[in-house]
C-alpha positions, 0 to 999 in steps of 0.5 A, spaced: 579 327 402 575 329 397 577 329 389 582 324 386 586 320 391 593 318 389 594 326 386 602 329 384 602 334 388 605 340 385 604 348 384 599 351 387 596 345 390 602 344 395 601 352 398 593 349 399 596 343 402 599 345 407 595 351 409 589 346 411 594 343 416 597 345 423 600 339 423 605 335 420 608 327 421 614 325 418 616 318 418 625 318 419 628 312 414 627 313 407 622 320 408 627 325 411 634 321 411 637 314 408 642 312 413 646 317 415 645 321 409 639 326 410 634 327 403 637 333 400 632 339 402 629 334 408 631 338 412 630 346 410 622 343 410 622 342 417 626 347 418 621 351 414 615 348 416 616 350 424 618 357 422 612 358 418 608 356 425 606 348 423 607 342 429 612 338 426 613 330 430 617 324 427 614 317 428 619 312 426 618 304 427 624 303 428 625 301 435 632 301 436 634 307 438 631 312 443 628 319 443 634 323 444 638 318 440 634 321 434 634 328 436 641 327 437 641 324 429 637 329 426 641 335 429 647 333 427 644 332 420 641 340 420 634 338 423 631 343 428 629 338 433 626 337 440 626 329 443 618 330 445 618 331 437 621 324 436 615 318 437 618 311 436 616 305 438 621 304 444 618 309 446 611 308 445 611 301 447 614 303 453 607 308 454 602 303 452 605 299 457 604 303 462 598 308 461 594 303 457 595 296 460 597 299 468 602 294 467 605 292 475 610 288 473 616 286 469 617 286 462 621 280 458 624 283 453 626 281 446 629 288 445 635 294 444 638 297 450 635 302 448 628 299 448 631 298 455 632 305 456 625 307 454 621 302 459 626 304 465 624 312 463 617 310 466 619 306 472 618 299 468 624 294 470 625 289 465 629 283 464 632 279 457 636 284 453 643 282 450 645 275 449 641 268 452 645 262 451 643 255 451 645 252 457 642 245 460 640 239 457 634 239 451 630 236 456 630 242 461 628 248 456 621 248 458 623 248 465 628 255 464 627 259 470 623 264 469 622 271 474 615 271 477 615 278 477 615 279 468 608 279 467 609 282 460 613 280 454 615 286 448 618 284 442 623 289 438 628 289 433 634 284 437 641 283 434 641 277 438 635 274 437 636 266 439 632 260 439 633 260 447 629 267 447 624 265 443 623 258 448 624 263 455 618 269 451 614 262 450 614 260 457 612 266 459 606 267 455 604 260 456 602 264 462 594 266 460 596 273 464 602 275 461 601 281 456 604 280 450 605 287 446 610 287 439 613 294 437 611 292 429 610 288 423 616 290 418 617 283 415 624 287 412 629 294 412 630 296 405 636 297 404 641 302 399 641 298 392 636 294 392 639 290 398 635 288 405 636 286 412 630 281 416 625 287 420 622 286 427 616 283 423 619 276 422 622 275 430 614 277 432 611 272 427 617 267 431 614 268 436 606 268 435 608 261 432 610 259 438 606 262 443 600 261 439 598 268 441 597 275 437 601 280 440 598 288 440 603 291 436 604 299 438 608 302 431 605 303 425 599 303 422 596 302 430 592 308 431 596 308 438 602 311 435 598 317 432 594 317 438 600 318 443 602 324 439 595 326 439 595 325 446 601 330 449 600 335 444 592 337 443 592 335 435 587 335 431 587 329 426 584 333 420 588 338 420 594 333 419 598 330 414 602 324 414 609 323 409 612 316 408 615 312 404 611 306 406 603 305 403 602 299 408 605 303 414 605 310 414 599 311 409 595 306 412 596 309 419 594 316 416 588 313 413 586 309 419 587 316 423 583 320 418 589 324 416 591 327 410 598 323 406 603 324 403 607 319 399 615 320 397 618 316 393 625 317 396 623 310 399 620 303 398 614 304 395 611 307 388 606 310 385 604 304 381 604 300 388 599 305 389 595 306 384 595 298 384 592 297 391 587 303 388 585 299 382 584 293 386 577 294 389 579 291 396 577 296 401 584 295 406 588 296 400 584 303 399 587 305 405 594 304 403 592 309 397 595 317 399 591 323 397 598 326 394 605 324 392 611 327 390 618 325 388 622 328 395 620 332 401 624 337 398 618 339 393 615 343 399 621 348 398 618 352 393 612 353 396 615 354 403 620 359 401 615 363 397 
């Protein structure tokens, strides 16, 4: 993008933004709802972004629901939603798997029903979700029956997380042949006033600590998230924009997608951030720098309904 990175985008600008793209993604939490709340006017702009003619998809980290089930969210919350709209990374690992690596197996998989559901969709069996308890002596935990069939092991958000699935993934990946695929990086979940829950991120590094081995993550800022939008609906990454909160994942996919960002401060990062990251000369860190900010998405409005 040419001129000034890091630019507030308001008045005129915003009409000129917009109409130098076709294409419009939005990252979910802290973008166009918090919770169960929507950011107020979130959803008039997506509304109004589809009436005016523009492709509008949702690409969200968060592997713990499916597509419909966010579809599902959003109408409730007044979105004009389609679940072929709705990337997430359930979905996405469950595409890479199954276009990319042709995987002919089963997957172990540390994960949400939903990420279950995702892989099923596409005719891949799995096995792992739910509780694993302990059982046996300690000296057995190397010898945990394995199924011959995995040939894959996925990690996801996981409620039930334990050391005897960390133990049975690294048993797995021992296993030179066994595919090894996270669906994301985010260390933590943000949350209302200042509060936070531990992210996919930390059960990953747990088991890339015990495997020894680097997973391939799927979600943001992989290219892959963009290119399975890209892939289903013809477009054109330089006239597209990505909005998010988070200058590590969602501005840093656009920048390694070659899109224009948007940055809101409804979420987790600020300007500061951003403008540290610019002043600090380290090329990765200029990637995490987006060409525009604003205070909310509902500073679209104006320009929208003119």
């Amino acid at each position: 993008m040419s001129g000034s990175k890091c630019t507030r985008l308001s008045g005129a600008l915003v009409k000129q933004v917009l109409e130098s793209v076709d294409s419009v993604l939005f990252d979910c939490d802290g973008v166009i709802w918090r919770g169960d709340q929507a950011i107020p006017g979130a959803a008039e702009v997506i509304n109004l972004l589809k009436k005016n003619g523009k492709k509008v998809f949702f690409v969200t980290n968060n592997s713990s629901k499916t597509r419909k089930m966010y579809a599902d969210k959003m109408t409730t919350l007044g979105f004009n939603v389609t679940e072929d709209e709705v990337f997430g990374t359930a979905y996405c690992s469950a595409m890479y798997l199954k276009n990319v690596c042709k995987l002919e197996g089963k997957v172990y998989l540390i994960g949400s029903n939903a990420m279950k559901q995702e892989l099923e969709a596409v005719g891949i069996q799995q096995t792992g979700v739910g509780p694993d308890h302990i059982s046996g002596k300690q000296i057995d935990w190397a010898n945990v029956p394995l199924d011959p069939e995995v040939k894959a092991v996925v990690v996801g958000f996981d409620e039930h997380f334990s050391y005897m699935k960390l133990n049975r993934a690294l048993q797995y990946l021992t296993q030179q042949d066994c595919l090894f695929v996270g669906t994301n990086r985010d260390t933590r979940l943000p949350l209302e006033g200042g509060k936070a829950v531990p992210g996919t991120g930390c059960l990953l590094q747990a088991v890339e600590t015990a495997a020894q081995r680097q997973a391939q993550t799927v979600g943001k800022p992989n290219h892959f998230m963009f290119d399975c939008v890209a892939s289903q609906f013809g477009v054109d990454r330089e006239r597209c924009l990505m909005v998010g909160d988070r200058l590590d994942t969602d501005i840093m996919l656009g920048s390694n997608c070659g899109l224009k960002t948007l940055l809101t401060l409804t979420g987790v990062s600020t300007v500061a951030d951003a403008e540290a990251h610019q002043k600090s000369g380290c090329a990765e860190k200029q990637g995490m720098v987006p060409d525009y900010y604003v205070e909310s998405i509902a500073d679209l409005l104006p320009a929208l309904q003119g």
